[in-house]
ROSE-4610 file (N, C-alpha, C; in Angstrom, 1 decimal, always signed):
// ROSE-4610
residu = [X/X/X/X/X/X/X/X/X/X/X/X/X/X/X/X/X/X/X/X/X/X/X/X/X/X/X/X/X/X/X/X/X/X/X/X/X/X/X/X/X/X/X/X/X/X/X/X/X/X/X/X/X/X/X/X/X/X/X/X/X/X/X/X/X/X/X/X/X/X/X/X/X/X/X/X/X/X/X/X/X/X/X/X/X/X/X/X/X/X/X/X/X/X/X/X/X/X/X/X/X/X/X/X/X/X/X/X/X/X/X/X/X/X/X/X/X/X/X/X/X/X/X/X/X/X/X/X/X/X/X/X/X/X/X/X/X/X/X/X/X/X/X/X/X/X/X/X/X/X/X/X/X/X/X/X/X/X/X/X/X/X/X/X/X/X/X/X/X/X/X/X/X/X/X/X/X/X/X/X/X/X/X/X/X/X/X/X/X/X/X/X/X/X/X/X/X/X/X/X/X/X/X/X/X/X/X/X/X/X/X/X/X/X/X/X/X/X/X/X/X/X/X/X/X/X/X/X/X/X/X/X/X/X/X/X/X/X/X/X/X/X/X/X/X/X/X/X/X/X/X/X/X/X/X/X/X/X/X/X/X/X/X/X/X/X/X/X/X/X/X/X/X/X/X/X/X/X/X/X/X/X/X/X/X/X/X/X/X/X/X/X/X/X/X/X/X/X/X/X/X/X/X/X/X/X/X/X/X/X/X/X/X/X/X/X/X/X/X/X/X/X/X/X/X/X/X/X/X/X/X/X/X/X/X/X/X/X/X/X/X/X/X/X/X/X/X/X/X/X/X/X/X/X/X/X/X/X/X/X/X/X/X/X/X/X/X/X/X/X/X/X/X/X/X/X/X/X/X/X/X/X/X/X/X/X/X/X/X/X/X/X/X/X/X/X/X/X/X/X/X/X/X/X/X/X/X/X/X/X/X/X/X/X/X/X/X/X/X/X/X/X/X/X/X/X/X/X/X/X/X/X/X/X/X/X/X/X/X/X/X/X/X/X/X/X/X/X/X/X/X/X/X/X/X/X/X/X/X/X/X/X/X/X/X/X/X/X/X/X/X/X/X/X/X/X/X/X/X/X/X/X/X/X/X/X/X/X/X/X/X/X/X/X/X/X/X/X/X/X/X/X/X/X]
num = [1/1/1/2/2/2/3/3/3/4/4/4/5/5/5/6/6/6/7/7/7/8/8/8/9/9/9/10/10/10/11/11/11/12/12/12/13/13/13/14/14/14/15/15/15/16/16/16/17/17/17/18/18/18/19/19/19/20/20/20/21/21/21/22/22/22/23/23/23/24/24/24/25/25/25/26/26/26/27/27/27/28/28/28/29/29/29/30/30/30/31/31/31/32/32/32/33/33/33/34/34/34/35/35/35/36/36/36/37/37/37/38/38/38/39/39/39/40/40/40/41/41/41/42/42/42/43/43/43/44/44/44/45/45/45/46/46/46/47/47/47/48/48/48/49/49/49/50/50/50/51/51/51/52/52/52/53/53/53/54/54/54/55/55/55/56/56/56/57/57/57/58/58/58/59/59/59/60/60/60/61/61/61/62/62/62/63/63/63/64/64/64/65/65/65/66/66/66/67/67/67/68/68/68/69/69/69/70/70/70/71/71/71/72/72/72/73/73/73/74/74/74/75/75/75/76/76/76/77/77/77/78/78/78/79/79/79/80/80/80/81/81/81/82/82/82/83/83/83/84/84/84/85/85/85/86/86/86/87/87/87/88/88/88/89/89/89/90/90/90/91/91/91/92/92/92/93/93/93/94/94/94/95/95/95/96/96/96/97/97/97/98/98/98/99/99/99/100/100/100/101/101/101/102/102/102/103/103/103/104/104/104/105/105/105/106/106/106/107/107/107/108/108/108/109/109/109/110/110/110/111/111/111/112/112/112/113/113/113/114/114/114/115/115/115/116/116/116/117/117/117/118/118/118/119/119/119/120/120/120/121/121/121/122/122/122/123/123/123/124/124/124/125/125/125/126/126/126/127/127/127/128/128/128/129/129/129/130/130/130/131/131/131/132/132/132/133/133/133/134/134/134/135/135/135/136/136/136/137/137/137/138/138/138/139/139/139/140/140/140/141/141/141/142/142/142/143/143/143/144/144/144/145/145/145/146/146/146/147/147/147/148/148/148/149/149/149/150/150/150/151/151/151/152/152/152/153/153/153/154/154/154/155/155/155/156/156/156/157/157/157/158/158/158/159/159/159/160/160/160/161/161/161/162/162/162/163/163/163/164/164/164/165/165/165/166/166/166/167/167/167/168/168/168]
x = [+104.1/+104.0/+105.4/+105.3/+106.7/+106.6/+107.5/+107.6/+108.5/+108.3/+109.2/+108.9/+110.4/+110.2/+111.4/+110.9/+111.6/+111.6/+113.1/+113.3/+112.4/+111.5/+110.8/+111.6/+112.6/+112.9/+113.7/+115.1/+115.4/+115.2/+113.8/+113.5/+114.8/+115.7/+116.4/+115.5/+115.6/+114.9/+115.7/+115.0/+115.8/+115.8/+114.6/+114.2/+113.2/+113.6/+112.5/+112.9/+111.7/+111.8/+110.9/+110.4/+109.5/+109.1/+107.9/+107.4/+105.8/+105.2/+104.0/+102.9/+103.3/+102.5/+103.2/+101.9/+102.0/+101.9/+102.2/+101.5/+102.8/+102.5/+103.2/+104.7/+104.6/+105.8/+106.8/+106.1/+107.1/+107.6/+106.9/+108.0/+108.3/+108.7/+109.3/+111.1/+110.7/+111.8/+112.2/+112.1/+112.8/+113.1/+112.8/+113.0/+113.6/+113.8/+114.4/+116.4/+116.4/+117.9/+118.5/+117.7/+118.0/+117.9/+117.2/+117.7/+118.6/+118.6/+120.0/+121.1/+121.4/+122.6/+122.9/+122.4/+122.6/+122.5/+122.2/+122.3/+121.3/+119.9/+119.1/+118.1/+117.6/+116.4/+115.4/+114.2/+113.2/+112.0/+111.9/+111.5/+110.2/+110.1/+108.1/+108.0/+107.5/+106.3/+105.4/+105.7/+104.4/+104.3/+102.6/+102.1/+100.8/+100.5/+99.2/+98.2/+98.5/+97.5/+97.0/+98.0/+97.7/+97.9/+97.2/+97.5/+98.7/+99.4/+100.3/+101.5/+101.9/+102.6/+102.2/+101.4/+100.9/+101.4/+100.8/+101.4/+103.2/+103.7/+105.3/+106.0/+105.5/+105.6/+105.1/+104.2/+103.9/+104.8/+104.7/+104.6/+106.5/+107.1/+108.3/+109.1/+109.2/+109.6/+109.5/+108.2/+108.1/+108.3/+108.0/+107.4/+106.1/+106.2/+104.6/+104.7/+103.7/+102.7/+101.6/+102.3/+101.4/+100.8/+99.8/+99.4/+99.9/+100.1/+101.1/+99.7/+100.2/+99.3/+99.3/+100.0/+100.4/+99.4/+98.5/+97.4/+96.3/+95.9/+94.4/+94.9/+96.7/+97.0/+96.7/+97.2/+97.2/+96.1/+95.2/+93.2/+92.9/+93.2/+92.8/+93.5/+94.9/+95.6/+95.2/+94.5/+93.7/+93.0/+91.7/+90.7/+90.7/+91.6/+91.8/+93.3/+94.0/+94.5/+94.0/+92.9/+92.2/+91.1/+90.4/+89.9/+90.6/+91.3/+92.3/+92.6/+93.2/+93.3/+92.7/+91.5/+90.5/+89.9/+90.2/+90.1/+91.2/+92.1/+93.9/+93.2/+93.1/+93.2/+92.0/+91.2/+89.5/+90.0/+90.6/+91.1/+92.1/+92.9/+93.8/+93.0/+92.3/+91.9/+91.0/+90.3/+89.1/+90.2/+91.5/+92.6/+92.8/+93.5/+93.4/+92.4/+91.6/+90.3/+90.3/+90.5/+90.0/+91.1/+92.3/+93.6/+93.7/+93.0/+92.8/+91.7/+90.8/+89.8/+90.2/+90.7/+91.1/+92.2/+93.0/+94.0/+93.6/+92.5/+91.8/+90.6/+90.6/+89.2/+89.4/+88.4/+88.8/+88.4/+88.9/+88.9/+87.6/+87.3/+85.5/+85.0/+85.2/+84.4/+84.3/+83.1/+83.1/+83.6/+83.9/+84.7/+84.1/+82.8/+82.4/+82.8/+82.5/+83.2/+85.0/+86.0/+86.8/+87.4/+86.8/+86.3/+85.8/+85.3/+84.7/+85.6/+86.4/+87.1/+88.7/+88.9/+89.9/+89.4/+88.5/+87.9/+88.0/+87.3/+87.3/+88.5/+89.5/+90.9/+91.9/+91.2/+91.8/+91.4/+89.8/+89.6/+89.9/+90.2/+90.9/+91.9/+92.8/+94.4/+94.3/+93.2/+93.1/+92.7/+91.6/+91.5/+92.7/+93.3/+94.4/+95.7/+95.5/+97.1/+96.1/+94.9/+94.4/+94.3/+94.0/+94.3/+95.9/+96.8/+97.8/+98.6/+97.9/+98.0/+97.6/+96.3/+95.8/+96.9/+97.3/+98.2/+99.7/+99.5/+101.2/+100.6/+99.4/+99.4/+99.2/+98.1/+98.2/+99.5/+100.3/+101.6/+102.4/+102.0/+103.2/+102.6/+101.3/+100.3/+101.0/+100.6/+100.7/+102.7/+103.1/+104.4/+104.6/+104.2/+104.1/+103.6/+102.2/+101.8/+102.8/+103.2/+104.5/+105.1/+106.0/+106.9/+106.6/+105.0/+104.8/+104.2/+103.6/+103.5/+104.4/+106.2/+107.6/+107.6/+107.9/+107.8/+107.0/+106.0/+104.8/+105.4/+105.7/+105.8/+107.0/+108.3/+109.9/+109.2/+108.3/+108.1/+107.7/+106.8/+105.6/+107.2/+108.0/+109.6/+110.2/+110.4/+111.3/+110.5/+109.3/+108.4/+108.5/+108.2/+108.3/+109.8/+110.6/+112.1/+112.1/+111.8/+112.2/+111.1/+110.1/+109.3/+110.0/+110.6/+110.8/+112.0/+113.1/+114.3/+113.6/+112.7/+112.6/+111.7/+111.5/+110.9/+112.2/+113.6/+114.6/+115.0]
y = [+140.6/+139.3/+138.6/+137.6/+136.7/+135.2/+135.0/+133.7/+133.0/+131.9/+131.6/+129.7/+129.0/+127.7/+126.8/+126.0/+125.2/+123.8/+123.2/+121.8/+121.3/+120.4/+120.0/+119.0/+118.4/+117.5/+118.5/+119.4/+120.1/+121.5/+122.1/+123.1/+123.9/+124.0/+125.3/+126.0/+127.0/+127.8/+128.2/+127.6/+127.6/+128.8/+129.5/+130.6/+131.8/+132.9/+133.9/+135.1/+135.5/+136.9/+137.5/+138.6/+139.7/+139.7/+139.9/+139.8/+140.3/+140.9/+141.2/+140.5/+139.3/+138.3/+136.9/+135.7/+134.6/+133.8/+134.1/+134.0/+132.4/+131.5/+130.1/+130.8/+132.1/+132.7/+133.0/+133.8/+134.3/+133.6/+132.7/+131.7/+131.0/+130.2/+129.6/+130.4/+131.6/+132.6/+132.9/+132.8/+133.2/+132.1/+130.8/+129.3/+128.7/+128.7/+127.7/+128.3/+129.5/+130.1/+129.4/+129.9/+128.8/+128.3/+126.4/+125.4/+124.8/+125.5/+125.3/+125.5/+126.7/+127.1/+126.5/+125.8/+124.7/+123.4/+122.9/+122.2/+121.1/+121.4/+120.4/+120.4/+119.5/+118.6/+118.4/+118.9/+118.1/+117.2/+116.0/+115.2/+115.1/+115.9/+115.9/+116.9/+118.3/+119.2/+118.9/+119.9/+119.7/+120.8/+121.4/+122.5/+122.6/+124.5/+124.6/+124.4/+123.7/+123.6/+124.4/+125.8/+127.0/+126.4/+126.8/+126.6/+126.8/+128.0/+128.2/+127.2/+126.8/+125.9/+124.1/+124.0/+122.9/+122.5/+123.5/+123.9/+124.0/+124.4/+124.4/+123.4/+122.4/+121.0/+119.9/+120.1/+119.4/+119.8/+121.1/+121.1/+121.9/+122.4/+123.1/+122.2/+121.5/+120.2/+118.8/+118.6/+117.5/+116.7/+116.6/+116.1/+115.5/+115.0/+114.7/+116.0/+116.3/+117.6/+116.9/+117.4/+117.0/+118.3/+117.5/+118.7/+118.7/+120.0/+120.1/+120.0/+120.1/+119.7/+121.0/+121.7/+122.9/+123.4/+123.5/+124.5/+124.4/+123.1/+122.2/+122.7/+122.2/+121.4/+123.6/+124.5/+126.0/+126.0/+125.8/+126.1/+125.0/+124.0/+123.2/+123.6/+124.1/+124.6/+126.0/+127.0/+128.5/+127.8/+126.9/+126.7/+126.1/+125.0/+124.2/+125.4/+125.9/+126.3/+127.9/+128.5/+129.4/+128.8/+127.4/+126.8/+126.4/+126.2/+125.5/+126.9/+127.7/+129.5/+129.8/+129.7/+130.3/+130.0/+128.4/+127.4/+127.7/+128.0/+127.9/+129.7/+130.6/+131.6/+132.0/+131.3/+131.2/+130.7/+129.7/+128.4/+129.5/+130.0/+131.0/+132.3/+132.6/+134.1/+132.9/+132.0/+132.0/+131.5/+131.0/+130.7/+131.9/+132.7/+133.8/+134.6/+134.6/+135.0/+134.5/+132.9/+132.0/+132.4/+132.0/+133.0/+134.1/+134.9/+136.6/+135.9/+135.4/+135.3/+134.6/+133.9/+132.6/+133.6/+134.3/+135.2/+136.1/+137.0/+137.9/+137.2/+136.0/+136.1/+136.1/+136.8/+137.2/+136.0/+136.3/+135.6/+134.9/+135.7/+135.3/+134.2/+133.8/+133.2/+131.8/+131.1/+129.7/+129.5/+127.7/+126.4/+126.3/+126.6/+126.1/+127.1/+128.4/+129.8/+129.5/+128.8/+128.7/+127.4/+126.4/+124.7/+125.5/+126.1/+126.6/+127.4/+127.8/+129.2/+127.9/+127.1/+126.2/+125.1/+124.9/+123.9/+124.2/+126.0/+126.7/+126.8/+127.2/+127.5/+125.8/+125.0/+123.5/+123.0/+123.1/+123.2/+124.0/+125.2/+125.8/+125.6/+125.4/+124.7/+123.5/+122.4/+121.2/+121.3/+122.8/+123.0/+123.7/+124.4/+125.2/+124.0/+122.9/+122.0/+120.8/+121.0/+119.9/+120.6/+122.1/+122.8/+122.9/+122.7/+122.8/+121.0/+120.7/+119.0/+118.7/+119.0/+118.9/+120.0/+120.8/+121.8/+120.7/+120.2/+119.3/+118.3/+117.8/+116.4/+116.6/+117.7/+118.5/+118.7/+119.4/+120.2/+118.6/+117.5/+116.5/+115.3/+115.8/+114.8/+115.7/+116.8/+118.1/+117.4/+117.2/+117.0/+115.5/+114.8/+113.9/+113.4/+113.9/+114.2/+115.0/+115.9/+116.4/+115.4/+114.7/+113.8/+112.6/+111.9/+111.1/+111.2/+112.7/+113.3/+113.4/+113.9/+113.9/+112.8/+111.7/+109.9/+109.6/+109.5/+109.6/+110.4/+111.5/+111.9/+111.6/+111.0/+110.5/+109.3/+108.6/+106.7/+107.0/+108.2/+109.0/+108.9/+109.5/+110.1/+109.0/+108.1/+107.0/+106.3/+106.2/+105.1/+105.7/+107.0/+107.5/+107.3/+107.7/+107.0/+105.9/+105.5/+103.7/+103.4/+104.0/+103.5/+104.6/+105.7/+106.3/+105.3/+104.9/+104.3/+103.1/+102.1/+101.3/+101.0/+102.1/+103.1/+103.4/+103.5/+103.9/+102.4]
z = [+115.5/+116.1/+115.9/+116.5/+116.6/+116.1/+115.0/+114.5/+115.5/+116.2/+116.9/+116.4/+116.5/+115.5/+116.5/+117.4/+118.5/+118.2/+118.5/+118.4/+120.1/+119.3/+120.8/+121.8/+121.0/+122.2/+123.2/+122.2/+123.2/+123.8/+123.0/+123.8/+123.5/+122.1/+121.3/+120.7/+120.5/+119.6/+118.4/+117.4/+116.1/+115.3/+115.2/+115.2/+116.3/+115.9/+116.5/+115.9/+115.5/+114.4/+114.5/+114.4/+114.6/+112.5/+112.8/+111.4/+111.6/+110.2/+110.3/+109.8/+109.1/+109.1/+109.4/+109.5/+109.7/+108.6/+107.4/+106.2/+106.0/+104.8/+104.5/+104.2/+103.1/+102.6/+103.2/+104.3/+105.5/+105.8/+106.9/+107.6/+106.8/+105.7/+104.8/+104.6/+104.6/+103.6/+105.0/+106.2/+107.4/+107.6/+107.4/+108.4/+107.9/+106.1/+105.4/+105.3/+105.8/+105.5/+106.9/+108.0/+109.4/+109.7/+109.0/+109.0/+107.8/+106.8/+106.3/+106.7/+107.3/+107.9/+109.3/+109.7/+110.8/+110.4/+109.0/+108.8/+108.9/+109.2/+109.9/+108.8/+108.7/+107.9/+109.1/+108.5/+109.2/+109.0/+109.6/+109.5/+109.9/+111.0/+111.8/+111.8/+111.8/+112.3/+113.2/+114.3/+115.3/+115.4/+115.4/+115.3/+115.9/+116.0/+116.6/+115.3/+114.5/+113.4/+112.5/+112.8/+111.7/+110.4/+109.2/+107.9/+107.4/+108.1/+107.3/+107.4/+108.7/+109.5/+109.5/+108.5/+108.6/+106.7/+106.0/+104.5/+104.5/+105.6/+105.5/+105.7/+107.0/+107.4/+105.6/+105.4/+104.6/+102.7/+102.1/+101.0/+101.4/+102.3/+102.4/+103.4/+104.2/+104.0/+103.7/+103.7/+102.8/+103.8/+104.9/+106.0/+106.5/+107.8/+108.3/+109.2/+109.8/+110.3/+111.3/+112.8/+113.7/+114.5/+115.6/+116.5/+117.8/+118.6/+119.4/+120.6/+121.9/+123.1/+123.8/+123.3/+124.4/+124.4/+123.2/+123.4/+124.3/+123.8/+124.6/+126.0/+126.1/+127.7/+128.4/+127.8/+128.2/+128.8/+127.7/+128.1/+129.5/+129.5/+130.6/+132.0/+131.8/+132.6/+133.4/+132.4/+132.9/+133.4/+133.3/+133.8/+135.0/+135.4/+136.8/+137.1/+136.9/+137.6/+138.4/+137.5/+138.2/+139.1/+138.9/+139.9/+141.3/+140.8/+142.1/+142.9/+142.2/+142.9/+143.7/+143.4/+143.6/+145.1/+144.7/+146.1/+147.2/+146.4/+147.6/+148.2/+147.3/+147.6/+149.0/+148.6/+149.3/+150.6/+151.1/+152.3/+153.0/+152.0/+152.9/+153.8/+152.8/+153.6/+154.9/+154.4/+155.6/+156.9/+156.7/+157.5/+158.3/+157.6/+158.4/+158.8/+159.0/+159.6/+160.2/+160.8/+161.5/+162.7/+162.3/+163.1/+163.9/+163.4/+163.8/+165.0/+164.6/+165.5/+167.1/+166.2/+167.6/+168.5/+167.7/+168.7/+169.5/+169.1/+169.7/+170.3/+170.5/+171.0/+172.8/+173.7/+174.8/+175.8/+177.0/+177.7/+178.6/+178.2/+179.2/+177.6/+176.6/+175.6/+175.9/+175.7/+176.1/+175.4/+176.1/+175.2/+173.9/+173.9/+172.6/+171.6/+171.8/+170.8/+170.6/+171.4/+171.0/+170.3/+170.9/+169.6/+168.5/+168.4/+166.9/+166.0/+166.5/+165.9/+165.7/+166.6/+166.2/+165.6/+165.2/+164.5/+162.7/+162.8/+161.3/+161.4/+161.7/+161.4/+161.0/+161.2/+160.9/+159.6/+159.8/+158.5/+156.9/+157.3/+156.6/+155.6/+157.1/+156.7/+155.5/+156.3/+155.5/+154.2/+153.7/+152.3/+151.8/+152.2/+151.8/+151.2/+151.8/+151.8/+150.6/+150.6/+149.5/+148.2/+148.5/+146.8/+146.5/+147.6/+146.9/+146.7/+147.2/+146.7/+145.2/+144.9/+143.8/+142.6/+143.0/+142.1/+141.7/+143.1/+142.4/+141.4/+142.1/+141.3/+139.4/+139.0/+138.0/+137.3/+138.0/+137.4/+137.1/+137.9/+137.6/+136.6/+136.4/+135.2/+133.9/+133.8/+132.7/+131.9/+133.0/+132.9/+132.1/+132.3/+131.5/+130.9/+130.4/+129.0/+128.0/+128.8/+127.8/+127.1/+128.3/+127.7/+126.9/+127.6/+126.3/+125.1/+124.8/+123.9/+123.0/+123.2/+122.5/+122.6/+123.4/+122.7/+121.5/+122.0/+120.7/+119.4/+119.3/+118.4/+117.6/+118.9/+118.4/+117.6/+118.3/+117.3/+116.1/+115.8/+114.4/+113.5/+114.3/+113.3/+112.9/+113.7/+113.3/+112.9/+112.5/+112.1/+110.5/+110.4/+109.0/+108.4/+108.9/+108.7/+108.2/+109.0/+108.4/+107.0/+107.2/+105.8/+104.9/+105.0/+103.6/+103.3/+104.1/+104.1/+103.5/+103.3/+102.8/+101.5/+101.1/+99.8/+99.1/+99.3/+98.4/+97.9]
């Protein structure tokens, strides 16, 4: 497995190591030589909530310890984004089906067999361009939950800051 330990605002990776456990010791004895040697203190932890990483935030920096979004936001993301798929993917084929038809359909076919064949093929398009409407509007929500998520969490930092600074 892979320890990997990222500054969230800027998305560095401070660490990443190949290791065979997830255990408090581990990443302590891999993470504390590489934020020393860059020189960085940390002030918040944000985490998927494992114990071990929550125990490191807390008792190995001596920090506050939060929970990160990425996970909930992953799971919600598989589920409407295989919905949405599913729908984009579904609108396309009946699109082209509806295409095929309308191109080959012969010449003797009444007005109404060819209203119908350009009517399905319209409709199509119109689900096709609303699942992929719905995918931006998602992708551009998802996006800033991110960011007010790292706000939220910058105020948690400077808010603890200033109370430990007025504790000395």
């Amino acid at each position: 497995m892979i320890l990997v330990l990222m500054d969230l605002r800027s998305g560095y990776l401070l660490l990443e190591d190949i290791s065979d456990d997830r255990c408090y010791d581990t990443w302590y004895k891999k993470v504390s030589p590489r934020l020393e040697s860059l020189g960085i203190e940390v002030n918040h932890a944000i985490s998927d909530r494992a114990k071990a990483l929550i125990k490191m935030a807390v008792t190995g920096f001596k920090c506050e310890s939060g929970a990160d979004i990425f996970h909930a936001q992953q799971d919600m993301s598989r589920w409407l984004g295989a919905k949405i798929g599913r729908r984009a993917a579904r609108a396309e084929k009946q699109r082209q089906a509806a295409q095929t038809a309308e191109s080959t359909v012969s010449k003797t076919a009444t007005m109404q067999k060819i209203i119908g064949l350009k009517t399905t093929r319209i409709t199509a398009e119109k689900e096709l361009e609303e699942a992929k409407k719905y995918k931006q509007i998602i992708t551009k929500t998802y996006k800033g939950l991110r960011m007010k998520f790292i706000l939220f969490h910058s105020m948690i930092v400077v808010e603890t800051m200033r109370n430990r600074l007025r504790s000395c």
